[in-house]
LUMVEX-515668 format. One record per residue (C-alpha): residue number from 1; residue in one letter; x, y, z. Coordinates in steps of 0.05 Angstrom, whole numbers, padded with zeros to 5 digits, always signed. Layout:
resi->NUM&resn->a&u->X&v->Y&w->Z
...
END
This chain:
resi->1&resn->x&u->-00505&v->+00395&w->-00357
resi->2&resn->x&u->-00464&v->+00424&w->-00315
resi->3&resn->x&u->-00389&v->+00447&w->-00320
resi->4&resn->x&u->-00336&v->+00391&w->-00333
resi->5&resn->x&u->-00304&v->+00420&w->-00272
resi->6&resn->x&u->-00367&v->+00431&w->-00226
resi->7&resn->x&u->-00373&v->+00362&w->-00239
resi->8&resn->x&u->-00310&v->+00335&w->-00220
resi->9&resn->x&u->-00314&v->+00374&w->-00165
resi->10&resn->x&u->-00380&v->+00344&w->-00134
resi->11&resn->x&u->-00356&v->+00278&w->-00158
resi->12&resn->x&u->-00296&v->+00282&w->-00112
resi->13&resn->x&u->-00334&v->+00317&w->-00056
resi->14&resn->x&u->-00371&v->+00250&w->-00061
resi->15&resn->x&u->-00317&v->+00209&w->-00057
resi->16&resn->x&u->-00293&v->+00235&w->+00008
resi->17&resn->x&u->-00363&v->+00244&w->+00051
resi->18&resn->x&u->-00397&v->+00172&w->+00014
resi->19&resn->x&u->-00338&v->+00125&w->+00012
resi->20&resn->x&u->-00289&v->+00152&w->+00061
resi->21&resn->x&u->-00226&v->+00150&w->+00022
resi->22&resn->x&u->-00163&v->+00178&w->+00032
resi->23&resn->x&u->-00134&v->+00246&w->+00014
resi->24&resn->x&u->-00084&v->+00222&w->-00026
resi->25&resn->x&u->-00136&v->+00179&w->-00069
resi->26&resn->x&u->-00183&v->+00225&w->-00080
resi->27&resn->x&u->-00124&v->+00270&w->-00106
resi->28&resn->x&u->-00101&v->+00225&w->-00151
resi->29&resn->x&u->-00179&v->+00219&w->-00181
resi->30&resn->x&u->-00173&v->+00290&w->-00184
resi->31&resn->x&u->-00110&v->+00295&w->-00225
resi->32&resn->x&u->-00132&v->+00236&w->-00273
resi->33&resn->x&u->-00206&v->+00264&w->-00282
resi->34&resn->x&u->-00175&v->+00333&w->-00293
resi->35&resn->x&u->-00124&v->+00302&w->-00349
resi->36&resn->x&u->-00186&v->+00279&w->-00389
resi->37&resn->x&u->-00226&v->+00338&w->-00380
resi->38&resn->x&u->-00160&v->+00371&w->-00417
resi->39&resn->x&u->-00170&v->+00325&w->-00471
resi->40&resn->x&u->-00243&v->+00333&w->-00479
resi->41&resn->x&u->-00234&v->+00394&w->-00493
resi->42&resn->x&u->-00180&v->+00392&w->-00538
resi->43&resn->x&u->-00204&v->+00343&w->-00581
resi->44&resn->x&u->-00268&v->+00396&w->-00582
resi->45&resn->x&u->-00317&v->+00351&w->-00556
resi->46&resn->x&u->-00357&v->+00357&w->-00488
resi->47&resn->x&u->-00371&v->+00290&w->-00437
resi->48&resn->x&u->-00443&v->+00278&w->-00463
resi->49&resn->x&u->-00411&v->+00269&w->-00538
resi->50&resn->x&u->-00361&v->+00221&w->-00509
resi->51&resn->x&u->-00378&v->+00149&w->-00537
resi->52&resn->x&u->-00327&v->+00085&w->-00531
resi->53&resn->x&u->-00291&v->+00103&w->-00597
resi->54&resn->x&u->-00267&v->+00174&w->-00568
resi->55&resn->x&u->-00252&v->+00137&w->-00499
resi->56&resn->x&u->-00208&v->+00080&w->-00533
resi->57&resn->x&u->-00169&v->+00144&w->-00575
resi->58&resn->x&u->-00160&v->+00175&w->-00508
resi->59&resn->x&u->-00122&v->+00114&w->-00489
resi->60&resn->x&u->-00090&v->+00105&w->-00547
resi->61&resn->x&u->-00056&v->+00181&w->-00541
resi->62&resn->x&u->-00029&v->+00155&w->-00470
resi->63&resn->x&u->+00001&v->+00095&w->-00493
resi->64&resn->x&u->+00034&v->+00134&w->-00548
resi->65&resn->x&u->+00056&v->+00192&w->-00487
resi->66&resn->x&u->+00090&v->+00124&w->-00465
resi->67&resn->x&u->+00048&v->+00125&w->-00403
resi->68&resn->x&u->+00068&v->+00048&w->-00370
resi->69&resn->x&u->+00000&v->+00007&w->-00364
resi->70&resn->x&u->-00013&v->+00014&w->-00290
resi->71&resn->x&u->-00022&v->+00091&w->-00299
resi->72&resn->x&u->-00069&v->+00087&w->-00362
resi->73&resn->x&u->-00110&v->+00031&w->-00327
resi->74&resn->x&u->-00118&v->+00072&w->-00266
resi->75&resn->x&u->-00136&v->+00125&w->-00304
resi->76&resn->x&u->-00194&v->+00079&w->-00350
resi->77&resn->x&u->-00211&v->+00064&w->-00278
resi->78&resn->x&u->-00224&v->+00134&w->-00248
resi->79&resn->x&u->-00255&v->+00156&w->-00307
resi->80&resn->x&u->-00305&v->+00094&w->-00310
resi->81&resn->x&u->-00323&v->+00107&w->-00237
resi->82&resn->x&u->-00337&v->+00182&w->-00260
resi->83&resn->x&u->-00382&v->+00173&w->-00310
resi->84&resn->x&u->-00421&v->+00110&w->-00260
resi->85&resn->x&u->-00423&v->+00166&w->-00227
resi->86&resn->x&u->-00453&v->+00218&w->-00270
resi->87&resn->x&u->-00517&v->+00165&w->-00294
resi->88&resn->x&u->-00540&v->+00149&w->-00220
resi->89&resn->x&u->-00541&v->+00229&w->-00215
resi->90&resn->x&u->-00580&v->+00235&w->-00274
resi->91&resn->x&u->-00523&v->+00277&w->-00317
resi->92&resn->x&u->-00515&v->+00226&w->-00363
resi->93&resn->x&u->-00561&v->+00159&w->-00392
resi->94&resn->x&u->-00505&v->+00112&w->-00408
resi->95&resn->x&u->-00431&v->+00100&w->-00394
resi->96&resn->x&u->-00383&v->+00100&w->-00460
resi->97&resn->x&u->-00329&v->+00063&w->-00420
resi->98&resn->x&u->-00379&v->-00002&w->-00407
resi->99&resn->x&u->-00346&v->-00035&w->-00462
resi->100&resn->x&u->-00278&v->+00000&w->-00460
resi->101&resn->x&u->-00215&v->-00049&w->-00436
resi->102&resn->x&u->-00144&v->-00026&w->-00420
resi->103&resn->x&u->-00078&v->-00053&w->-00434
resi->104&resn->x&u->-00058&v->-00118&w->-00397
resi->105&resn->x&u->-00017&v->-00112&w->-00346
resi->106&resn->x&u->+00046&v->-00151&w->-00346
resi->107&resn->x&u->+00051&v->-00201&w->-00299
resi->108&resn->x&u->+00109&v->-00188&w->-00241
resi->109&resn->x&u->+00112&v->-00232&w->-00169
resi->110&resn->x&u->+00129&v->-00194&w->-00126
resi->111&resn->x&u->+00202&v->-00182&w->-00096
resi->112&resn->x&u->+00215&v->-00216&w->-00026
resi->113&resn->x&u->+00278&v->-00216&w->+00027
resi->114&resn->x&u->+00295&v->-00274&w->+00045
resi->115&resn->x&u->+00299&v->-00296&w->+00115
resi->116&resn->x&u->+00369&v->-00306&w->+00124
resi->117&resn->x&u->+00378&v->-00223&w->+00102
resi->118&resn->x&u->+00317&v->-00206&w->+00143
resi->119&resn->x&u->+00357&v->-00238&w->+00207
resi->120&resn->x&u->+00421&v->-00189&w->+00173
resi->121&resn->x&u->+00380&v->-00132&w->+00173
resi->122&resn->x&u->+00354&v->-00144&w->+00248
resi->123&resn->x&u->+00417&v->-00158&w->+00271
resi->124&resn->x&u->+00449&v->-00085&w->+00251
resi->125&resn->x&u->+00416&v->-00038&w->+00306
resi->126&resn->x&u->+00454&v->-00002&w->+00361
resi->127&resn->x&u->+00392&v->-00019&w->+00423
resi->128&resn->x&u->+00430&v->+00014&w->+00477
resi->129&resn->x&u->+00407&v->+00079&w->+00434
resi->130&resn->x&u->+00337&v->+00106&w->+00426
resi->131&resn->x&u->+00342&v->+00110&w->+00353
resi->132&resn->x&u->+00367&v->+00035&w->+00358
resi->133&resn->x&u->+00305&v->+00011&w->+00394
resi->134&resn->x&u->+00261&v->+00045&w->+00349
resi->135&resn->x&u->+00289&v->+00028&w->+00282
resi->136&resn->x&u->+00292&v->-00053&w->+00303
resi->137&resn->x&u->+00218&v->-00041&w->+00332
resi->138&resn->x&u->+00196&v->-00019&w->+00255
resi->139&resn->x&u->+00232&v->-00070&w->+00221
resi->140&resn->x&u->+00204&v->-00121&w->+00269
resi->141&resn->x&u->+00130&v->-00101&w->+00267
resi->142&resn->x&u->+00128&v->-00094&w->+00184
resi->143&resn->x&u->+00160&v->-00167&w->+00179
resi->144&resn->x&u->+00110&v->-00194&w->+00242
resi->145&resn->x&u->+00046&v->-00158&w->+00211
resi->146&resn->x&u->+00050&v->-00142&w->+00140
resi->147&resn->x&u->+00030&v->-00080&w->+00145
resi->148&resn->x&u->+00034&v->-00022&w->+00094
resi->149&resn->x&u->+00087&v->+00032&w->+00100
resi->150&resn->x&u->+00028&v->+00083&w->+00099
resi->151&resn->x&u->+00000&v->+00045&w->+00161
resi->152&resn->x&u->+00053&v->+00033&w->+00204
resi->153&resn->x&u->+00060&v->+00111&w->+00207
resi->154&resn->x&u->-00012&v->+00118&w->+00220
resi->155&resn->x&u->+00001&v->+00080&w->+00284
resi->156&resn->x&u->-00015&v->+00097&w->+00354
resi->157&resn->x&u->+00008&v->+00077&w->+00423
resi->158&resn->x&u->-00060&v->+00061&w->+00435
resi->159&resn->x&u->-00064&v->+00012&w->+00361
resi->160&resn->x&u->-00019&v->-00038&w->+00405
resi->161&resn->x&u->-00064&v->-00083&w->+00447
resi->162&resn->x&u->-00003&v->-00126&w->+00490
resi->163&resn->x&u->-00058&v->-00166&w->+00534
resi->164&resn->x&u->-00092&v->-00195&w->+00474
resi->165&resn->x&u->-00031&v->-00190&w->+00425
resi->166&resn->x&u->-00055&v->-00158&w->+00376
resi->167&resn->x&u->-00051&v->-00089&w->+00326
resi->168&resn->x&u->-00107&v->-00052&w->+00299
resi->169&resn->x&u->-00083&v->-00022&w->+00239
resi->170&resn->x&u->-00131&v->+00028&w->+00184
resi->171&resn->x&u->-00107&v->+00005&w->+00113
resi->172&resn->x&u->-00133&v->+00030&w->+00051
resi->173&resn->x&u->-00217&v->+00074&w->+00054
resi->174&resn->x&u->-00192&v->+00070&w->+00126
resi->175&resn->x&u->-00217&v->+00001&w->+00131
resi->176&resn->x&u->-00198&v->-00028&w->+00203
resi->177&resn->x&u->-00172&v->-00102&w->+00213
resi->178&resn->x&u->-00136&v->-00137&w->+00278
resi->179&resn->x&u->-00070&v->-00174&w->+00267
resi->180&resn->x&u->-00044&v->-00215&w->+00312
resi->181&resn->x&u->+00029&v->-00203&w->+00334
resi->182&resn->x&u->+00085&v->-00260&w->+00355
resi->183&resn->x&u->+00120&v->-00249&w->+00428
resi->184&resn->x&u->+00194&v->-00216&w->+00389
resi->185&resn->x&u->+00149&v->-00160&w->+00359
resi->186&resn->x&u->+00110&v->-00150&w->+00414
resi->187&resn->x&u->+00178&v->-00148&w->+00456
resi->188&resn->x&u->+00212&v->-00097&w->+00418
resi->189&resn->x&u->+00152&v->-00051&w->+00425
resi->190&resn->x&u->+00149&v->-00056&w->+00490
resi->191&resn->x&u->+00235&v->-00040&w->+00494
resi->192&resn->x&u->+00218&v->+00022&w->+00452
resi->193&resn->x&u->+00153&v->+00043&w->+00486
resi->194&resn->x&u->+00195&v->+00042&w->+00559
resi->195&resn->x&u->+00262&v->+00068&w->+00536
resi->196&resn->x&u->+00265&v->+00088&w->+00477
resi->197&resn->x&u->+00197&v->+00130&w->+00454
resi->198&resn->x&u->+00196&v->+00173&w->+00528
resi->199&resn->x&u->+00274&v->+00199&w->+00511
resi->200&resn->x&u->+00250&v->+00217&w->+00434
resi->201&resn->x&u->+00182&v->+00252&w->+00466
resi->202&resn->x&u->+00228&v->+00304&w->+00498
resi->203&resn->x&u->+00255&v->+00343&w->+00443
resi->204&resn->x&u->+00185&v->+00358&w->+00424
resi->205&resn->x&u->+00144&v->+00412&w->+00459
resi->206&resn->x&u->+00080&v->+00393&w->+00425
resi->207&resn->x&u->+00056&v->+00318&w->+00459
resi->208&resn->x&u->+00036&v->+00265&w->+00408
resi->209&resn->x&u->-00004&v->+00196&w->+00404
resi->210&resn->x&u->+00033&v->+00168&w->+00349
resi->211&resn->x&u->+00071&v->+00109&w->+00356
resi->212&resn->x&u->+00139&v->+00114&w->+00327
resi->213&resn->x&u->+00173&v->+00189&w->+00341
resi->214&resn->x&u->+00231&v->+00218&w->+00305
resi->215&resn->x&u->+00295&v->+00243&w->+00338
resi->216&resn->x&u->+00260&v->+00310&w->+00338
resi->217&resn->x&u->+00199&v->+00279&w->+00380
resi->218&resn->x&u->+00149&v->+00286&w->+00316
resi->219&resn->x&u->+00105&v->+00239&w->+00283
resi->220&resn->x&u->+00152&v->+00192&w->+00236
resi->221&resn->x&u->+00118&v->+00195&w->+00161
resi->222&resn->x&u->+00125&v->+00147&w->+00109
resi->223&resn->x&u->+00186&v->+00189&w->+00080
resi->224&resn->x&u->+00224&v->+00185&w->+00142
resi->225&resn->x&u->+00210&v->+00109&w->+00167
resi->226&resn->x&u->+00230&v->+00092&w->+00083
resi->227&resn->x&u->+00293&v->+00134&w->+00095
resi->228&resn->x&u->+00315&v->+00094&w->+00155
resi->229&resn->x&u->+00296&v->+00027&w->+00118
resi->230&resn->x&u->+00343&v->+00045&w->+00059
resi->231&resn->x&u->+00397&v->+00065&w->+00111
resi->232&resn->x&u->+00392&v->+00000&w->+00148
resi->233&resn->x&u->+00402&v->-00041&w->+00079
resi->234&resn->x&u->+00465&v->-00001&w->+00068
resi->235&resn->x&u->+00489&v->-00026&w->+00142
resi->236&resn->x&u->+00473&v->-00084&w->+00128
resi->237&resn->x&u->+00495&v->-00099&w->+00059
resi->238&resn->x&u->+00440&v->-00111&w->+00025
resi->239&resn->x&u->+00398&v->-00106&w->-00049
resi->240&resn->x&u->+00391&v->-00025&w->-00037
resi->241&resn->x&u->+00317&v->-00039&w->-00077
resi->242&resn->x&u->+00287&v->-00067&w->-00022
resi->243&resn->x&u->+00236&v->-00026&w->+00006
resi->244&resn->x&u->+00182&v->-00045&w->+00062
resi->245&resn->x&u->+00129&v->-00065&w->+00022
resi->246&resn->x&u->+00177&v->-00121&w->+00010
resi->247&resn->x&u->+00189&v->-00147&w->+00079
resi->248&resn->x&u->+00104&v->-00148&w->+00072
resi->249&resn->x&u->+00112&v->-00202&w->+00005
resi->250&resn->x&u->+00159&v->-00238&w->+00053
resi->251&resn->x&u->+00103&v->-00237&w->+00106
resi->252&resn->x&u->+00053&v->-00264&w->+00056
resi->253&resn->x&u->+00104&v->-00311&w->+00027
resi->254&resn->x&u->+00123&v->-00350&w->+00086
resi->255&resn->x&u->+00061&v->-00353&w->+00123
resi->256&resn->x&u->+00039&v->-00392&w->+00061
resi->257&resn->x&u->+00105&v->-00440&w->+00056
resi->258&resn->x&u->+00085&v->-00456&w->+00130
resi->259&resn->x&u->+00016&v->-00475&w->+00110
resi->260&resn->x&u->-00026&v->-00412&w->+00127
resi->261&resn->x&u->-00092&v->-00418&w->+00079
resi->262&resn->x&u->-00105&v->-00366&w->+00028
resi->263&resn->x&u->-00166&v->-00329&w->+00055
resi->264&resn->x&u->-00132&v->-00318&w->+00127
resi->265&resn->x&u->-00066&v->-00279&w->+00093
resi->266&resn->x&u->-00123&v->-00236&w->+00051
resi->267&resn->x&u->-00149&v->-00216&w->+00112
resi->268&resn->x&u->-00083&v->-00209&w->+00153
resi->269&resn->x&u->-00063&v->-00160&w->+00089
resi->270&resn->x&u->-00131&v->-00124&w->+00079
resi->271&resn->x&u->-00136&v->-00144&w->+00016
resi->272&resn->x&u->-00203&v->-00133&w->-00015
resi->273&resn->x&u->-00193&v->-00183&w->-00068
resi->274&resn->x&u->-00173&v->-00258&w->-00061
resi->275&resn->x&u->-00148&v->-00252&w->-00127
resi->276&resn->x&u->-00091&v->-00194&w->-00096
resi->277&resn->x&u->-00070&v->-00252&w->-00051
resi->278&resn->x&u->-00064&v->-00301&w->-00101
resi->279&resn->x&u->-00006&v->-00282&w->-00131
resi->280&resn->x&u->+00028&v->-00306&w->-00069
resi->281&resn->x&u->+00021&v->-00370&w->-00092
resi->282&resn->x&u->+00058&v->-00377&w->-00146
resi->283&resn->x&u->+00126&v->-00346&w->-00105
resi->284&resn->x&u->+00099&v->-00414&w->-00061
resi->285&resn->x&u->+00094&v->-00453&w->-00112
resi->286&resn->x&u->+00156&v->-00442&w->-00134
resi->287&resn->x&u->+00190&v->-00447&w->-00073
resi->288&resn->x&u->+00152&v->-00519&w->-00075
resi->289&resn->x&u->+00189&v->-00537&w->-00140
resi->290&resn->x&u->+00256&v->-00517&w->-00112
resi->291&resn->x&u->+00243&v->-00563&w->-00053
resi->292&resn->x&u->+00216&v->-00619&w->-00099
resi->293&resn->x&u->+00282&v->-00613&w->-00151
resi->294&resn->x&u->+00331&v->-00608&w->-00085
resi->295&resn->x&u->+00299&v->-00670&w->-00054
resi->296&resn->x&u->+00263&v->-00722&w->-00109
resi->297&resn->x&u->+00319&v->-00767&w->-00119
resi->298&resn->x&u->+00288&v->-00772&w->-00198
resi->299&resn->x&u->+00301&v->-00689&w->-00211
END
């Protein structure tokens, strides 16, 4: 057998030319695959020794480390996909993790903003300024799409179609979908695309494709379009823990309370899974009971 390393290394090289995923994914297989390649080897055993009773004491180490259950699942994950991995290339003849579970995630719904502090936090932009246009552009387009922080910075002028109405966005393995967008969001774009984005273009010397611009004319990342988000809930007043994703539960939510069916939000989110979605209904079916207590004249 090869090195642990050599391994880990092909394994990722894999990952990147086979399935197309993102940087940051493949890093974090790296980093977890490396973390149990440390253990290995301290507990003085190599990867064709490792059975499902050496796997479940690897676990057991990271839940006494105090590692939360999201991490040491991911990890169980990453390693289980690596050692898949290593049978179809003939490394290994059997996977110890087959009949390895991790911890149970607790269950959290997800946080929304209402609509009444969405309309706050829309209401707080200067749009006789660049800036202006462009911040009330962002905050319109992740509340009309749903999209993901990571891919409303991947956006480019060319991702907004106005004659049919519609986005193409790349969400996670770079997967393309099409999401409609309502006439507001499609007006605000076009506000920033004609006054606002040219001005912003200036202060750059190097031209650029990408949608939203900072006041230095560059490329807005995640960091930065999160960093205006959090100032605009200070403007406006509001629960300084919202982030964007949550303005993309409140997409989910609502399209649901108005009667949107389950498998058209999965694929308006990208979500792989209909089971993701799901949890959206419960945060409806609550809002159900509220509207059955308020209004049965028996509750």
């Amino acid at each position: 057998m090869n090195t642990p390393q050599s391994l880990i290394d092909s394994f990722l090289l894999m990952l990147r030319a086979e399935r197309n995923l993102s940087q940051h994914t493949i890093r974090a297989y790296g980093v977890d695959l490396s973390d149990f390649i440390g253990w290995v080897k301290r507990e003085e055993l190599d990867l064709a020794a490792v059975d499902h009773r050496a796997a479940r004491r690897y676990l057991a180490d990271l839940d006494r480390s105090r590692y939360n259950r999201t991490t040491i699942n991911r990890r169980l994950s990453a390693i289980r996909t690596f050692f898949t991995w290593l049978i179809e290339t003939g490394e290994l003849d059997h996977n110890p993790l087959g009949a390895v579970s991790g911890p149970k995630k607790p269950h959290h719904l997800p946080s929304t903003i209402v609509e009444e502090d969405i309309e706050r936090l829309l209401t707080i932009n200067d749009l006789s300024t660049p800036t202006g246009l462009r911040n009330q552009a962002i905050i319109e387009f992740f509340y009309a799409s749903g999209a993901r922080i990571s891919e409303v910075a991947a956006l480019k002028v060319s991702s907004i179609d106005f004659s049919q109405m519609m986005v193409t966005v790349f969400g996670k393995g770079s997967k393309q979908r099409l999401i409609p967008l309502h006439r507001l969001a499609l007006r605000r774009l076009h506000e920033y695309l004609s006054l606002a984005r040219p001005e912003l273009a200036r202060h750059s010397k190097r031209p650029t494709d990408s949608l939203f611009l900072s006041t230095r004319g560059l490329p807005m990342g995640a960091d930065s379009i999160r960093k205006m988000f959090k100032a605009a809930l200070k403007q406006a007043g509001l629960d300084p823990s919202f982030s964007p994703h949550d303005l993309r539960h409140s997409f989910a939510t609502d399209l649901l309370e108005n009667g949107a069916d389950l498998r058209s939000v999965q694929e308006l989110l990208g979500h792989e899974n209909l089971s993701t979605t799901q949890i959206y209904t419960h945060l409806s079916i609550s809002h159900l009971k509220s509207v059955h207590n308020q209004a049965h004249p028996r509750s």
